[in-house]
C-alpha positions, 0 to 999 in steps of 0.5 A, a space after each residue: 756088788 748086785 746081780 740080776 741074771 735073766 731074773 723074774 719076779 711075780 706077784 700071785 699070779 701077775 708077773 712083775 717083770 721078767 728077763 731081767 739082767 743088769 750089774 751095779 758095781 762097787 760104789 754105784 749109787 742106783 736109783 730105782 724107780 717106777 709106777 706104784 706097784 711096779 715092784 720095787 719094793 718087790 726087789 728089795 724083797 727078793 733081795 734079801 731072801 724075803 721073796 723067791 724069784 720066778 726065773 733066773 738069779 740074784 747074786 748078792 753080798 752075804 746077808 750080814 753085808 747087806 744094810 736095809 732100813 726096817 719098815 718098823 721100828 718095835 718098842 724097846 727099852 734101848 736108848 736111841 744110840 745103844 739102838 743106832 750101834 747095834 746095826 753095826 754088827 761087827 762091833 756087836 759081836 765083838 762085845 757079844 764074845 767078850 761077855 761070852 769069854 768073860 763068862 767062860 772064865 778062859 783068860 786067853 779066851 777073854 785076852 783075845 776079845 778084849 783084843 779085838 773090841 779094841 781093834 774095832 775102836 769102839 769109841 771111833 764108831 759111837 763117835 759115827 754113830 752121834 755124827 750120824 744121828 747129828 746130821 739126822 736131826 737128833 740132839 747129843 740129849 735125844 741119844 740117851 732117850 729110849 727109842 718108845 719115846 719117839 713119835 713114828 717118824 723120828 723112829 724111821 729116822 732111827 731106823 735109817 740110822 742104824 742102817 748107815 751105820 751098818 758096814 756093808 757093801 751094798 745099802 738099800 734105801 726104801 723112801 728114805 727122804 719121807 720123814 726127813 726134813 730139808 736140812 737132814 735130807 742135804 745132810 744124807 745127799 753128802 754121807 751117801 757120797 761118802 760110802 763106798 758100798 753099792 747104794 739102791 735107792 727107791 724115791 719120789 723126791 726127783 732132786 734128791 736122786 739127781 744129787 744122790 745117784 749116778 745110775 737109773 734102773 726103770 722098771 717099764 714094759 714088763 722088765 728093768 731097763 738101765 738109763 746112765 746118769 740121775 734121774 734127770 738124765 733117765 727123762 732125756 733119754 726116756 723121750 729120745 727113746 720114745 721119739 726115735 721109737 715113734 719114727 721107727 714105727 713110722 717108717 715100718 708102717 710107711 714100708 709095710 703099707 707100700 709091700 702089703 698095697 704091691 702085694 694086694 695089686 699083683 699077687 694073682 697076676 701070673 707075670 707078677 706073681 714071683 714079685 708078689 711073692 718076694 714082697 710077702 717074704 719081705 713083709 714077713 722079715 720086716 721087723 714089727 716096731 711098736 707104737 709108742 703107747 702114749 703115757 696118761 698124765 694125770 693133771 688137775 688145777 686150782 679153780 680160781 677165787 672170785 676176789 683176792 684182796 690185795 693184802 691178804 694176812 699181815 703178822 706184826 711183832 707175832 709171837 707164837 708157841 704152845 702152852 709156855 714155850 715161846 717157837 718164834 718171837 717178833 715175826 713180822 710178815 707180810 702176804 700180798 697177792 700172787 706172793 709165792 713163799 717157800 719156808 725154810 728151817 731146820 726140824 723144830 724151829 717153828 715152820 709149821 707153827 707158823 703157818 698154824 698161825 697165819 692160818 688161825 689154828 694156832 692164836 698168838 701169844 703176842 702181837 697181831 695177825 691181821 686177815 684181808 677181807 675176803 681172805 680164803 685159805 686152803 691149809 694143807 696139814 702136816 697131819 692132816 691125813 690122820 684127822 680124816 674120818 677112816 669111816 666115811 667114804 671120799 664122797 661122803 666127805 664131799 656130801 658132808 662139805 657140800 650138803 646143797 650141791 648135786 650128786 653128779 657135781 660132786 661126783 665129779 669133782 672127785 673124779 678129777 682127782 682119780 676117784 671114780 667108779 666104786 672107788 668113790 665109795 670105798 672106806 677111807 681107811 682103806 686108802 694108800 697115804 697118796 690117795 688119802 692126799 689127792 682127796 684132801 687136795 680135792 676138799 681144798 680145790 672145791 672152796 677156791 682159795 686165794 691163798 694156798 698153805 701147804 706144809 710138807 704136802 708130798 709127803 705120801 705122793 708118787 712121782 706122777 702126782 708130785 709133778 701134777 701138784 707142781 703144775 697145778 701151784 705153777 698155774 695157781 694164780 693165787 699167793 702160795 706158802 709152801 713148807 716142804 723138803 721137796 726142793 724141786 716143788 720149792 724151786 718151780 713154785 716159789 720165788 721168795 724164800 722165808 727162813 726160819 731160825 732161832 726164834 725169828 722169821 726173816 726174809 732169806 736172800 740166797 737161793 736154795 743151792 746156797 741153803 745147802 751150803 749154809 746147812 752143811 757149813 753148820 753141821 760142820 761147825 756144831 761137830 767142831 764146837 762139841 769136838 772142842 767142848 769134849 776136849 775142854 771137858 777132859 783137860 778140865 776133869 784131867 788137869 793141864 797135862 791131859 794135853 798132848 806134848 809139842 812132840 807129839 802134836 807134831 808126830 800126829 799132824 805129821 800122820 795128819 798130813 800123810 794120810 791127806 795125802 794118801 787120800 788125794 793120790 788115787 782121787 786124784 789119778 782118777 781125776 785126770 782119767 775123768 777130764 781125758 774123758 770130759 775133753 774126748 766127749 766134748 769133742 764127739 758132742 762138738 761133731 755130731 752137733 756141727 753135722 746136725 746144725 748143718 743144713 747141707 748134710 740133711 740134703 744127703 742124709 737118709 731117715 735112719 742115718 739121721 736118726 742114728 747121728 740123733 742117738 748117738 749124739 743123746 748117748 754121748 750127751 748122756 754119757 758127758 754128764 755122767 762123767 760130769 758128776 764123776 768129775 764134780 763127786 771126784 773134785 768134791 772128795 779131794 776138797 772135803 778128805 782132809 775135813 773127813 779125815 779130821 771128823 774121823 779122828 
């Protein structure tokens, strides 16, 4: 559990936010969001001790209950698993004491240890650990490499592994999506499902707080405000507030306006002077509503081509790899004019490798790739961000790309993407990741491309710019090739999904949902042939009569059963308690619905009534959806216990 109580948090001198209270309880999934520099991170800081608050308290779990995802992974000789193990503690100690009791020489000492290694199964936690690391994209051989031999990413995921494996009662998750891809982001929606510790998270990847959280915390006007439900529901109710906030002002000012044009009439008159009075009175009680202050979204947009060929690239038979290892054979693929494509595939299985060829940056191996003439393409890289010169400045970039053009143009066009003032001229190396993207998005903008090919663009983007890049893709009126793990730009941008796999390229039918399913089914699948290679293996090493008995087999199915039973007893209590509530809300919903579709009762009803009905409807609409996702999380729980009893054993 986590508590804020009238908390404050500062940075130098600027306070973040103050008056903090708030509770996530036991099992609550949290999301926590806001503007870049709000303070989110700031929070996570003080919650682990690394930050003092400036008023008020955080009462937290003991450190050593508390799992966090290191913002850096050092260089180590340990092994990918050895690595992923040590973040579970208790299993840390456990073998810390036994190589500290076998050292003393005290058999009881040594008795105890072995005792309690055992107790802990340390078998059943290296068996989570490879699960772990299996649904994080690493293969059973990537777990025997030593953690300096992987890239920065694949350490970030390492790291996050180790934090899932630690037992804790509260989890905190800082953008644990970024360097993830699709099929590893589904996988973690589900395994944070699975805990029962309190989960913080701060991301940018709207669907994925929608699927993982159940609670919003907004950290806005000077302190953190709680919003029931996903993030989804968080906006629903964040434009209600604002609306019933806009009408409540107007009818301060519509009263305030009336009092101050009575008083200015008659307060020197001696027979209304009393009157004048009474109404300075009430205009000094009249309580003050604020504006809404109107939020400034920032938006931009793809300039259009002056001529798009109809057939703008064609791959034929394609195959295409790097040095002798063939990535995809026989892809054959054809881009038309107003194509949106969004690719799909695990980590590995050639997606960028084959936007770098439609693109040219990688030439085939065999087969052709054809390019319309008059083809221009706009190539958002994976990398691209670490190929920008750290020297230069962003308009030095544009002077270089645009040596004839005006200054003021140039100036500009990056203004159109939030450089502006001396921040034009700043070093690039000096720049956030985000920032370093709209620039890269401004050089892509200026050609006027017909075809867009963006892999993983939002990969360091903010909320705010995610929503402006998916507005600007909805307007492009060019083709679109999109590989990305944001499903939520995937699903508003493109209306044809490619899926690569094992080597091919093919059309996919399904929608994203149903790649989700197919993701999960898999991993279930690949868990189940290993569980299989590993028994055959020891039956093989052990002989024949490394099988259970018939006897025993029967013992154990038998246990099998009752604890699937056990498992269903309190989810399904907790089932029937949900739905009671689903049907009493659908009935409040169904009433304040039925009074405000009724043009009668407006005819009765003053201004604040109205809005109240307006409120309360919004609050028990939220209310219906959180218990919604309880009772769809509930009825996904009972359906998948008996599989996760089985990955357990």
């Amino acid at each position: 559990m986590l508590r804020l109580v009238d908390a404050a948090l500062a940075r130098g001198t600027h306070v973040l936010y103050e008056h903090v209270t708030l509770t996530a309880s036991e099992g609550e999934r949290v999301a926590l969001i806001g503007e870049n520099g709000c303070g989110k991170s700031s929070l996570f800081a003080a919650i682990l001790g690394e930050l003092a608050l400036e008023a008020g308290q955080i009462e937290t779990p003991s450190v050593d209950r508390i799992a966090h995802v290191a913002q850096s992974v050092l260089e180590t000789d340990l092994t990918a698993l050895d690595y992923v193990l040590a973040g579970h503690a208790p299993l840390v100690a456990a073998k810390a004491e036994l190589e500290a009791a076998r050292a003393s020489g005290q058999t009881m000492r040594e008795a105890a240890a072995i005792a309690a290694l055992a107790d802990l199964n340390e078998g059943l936690v290296k068996s989570q650990a490879m699960t772990i690391m299996a649904g994080l994209g690493f293969s059973n051989n990537d777990a025997a490499s030593e953690v300096r031999t992987f890239s920065g990413g694949w350490r970030n995921r390492l790291s996050l592994a180790r934090a899932l494996m630690c037992p804790a009662d509260l989890l905190l998750l800082d953008e644990p999506t970024n360097h993830l891809d699709m099929d590893s982001l589904i996988w973690l929606e589900a395994w944070l499902k699975r805990l029962s510790c309190t989960v913080i998270i701060i991301s940018h990847d709207r669907e994925f707080l929608d699927r993982a959280v159940q609670t919003t915390w907004s950290v806005e006007n000077g302190t953190i405000v709680r919003y029931a439900g996903n993030y989804s529901a968080y906006e629903q109710q964040s434009v209600e507030n604002m609306r019933l906030q806009e009408a409540a002002h107007k009818s301060y000012e519509a009263k305030a306006a009336h009092l101050r044009a009575f008083i200015e009439r008659f307060r020197y008159k001696a027979t209304k002077a009393r009157q004048a009075q009474s109404r300075i009175k009430m205009l000094d009680k009249l309580e003050v509503v604020e504006p809404v202050r109107a939020m400034r979204q920032w938006r931009f947009e793809f300039t259009p081509s002056d001529r798009t060929p109809e057939q703008l690239a064609v791959l034929e038979n394609v195959r295409a790899g790097y040095d002798e290892h063939i990535v995809i054979d026989k892809a054959t693929l054809t881009v038309r004019a107003g194509d949106r494509i969004g690719v799909l595939g695990v980590n590995g299985a050639g997606k960028s490798t084959l936007v770098k060829t439609i693109v040219g940056a990688l030439k085939p191996m065999a087969g052709t790739v054809l390019r319309g003439q008059g083809l221009v393409i706009g190539y958002f890289a994976q990398h691209q961000l670490e190929s920008l010169d750290a020297r230069e400045t962003p308009f030095e970039v544009m002077r270089r790309k645009a040596p004839l053009e005006r200054e003021q143009t140039l100036r500009d066009h990056l203004g159109k993407f939030k450089f502006s003032g001396d921040f034009i001229d700043h070093k690039i190396g000096t720049l956030s990741g985000g920032e370093k993207a709209r620039l890269a998005l401004a050089l892509i903008v200026w050609d006027k491309p017909n075809l867009l090919v963006l892999d993983e663009p939002t990969n360091h983007l903010d909320m705010a710019t995610r929503e402006a890049l998916t507005v600007a893709l909805s307007g492009f009126e060019g083709a679109l090739i999109l590989v990305s793990h944001d499903r939520h730009l995937i699903r508003s941008t493109c209306d044809k999904l490619v899926l690569v796999h094992e080597g091919r390229v093919e059309n996919y039918e399904g929608d994203l949902d149903d790649y989700a399913k197919l993701v999960l089914e898999h991993r279930k699948t690949v868990l189940a042939a290993e569980r299989d290679a590993a028994r055959a293996e020891k039956i093989a090493v052990d002989g024949p009569n490394a099988g259970l008995s018939r006897k025993e087999e029967r013992r154990l199915q038998a246990q099998q059963r009752a604890r699937v039973a056990a498992l269903k007893k309190p989810l399904l209590a907790k089932l029937s308690k949900v739905e009671k509530e689903m049907e009493q809300l659908n009935s409040t919903v169904a009433e304040f619905d039925a009074k405000l579709a009724d043009p009668a009762w407006y005819s009765t009803a003053d201004s604040e009534e109205i809005a109240r009905i307006t409120r309360e409807r919004g609050e028990a609409a939220s209310a219906l959806q959180e218990v919604e996702s309880q009772w769809l999380e509930i009825s996904e729980k009972i359906q998948s216990c008996q599989a996760m009893s089985v990955e357990e054993q």
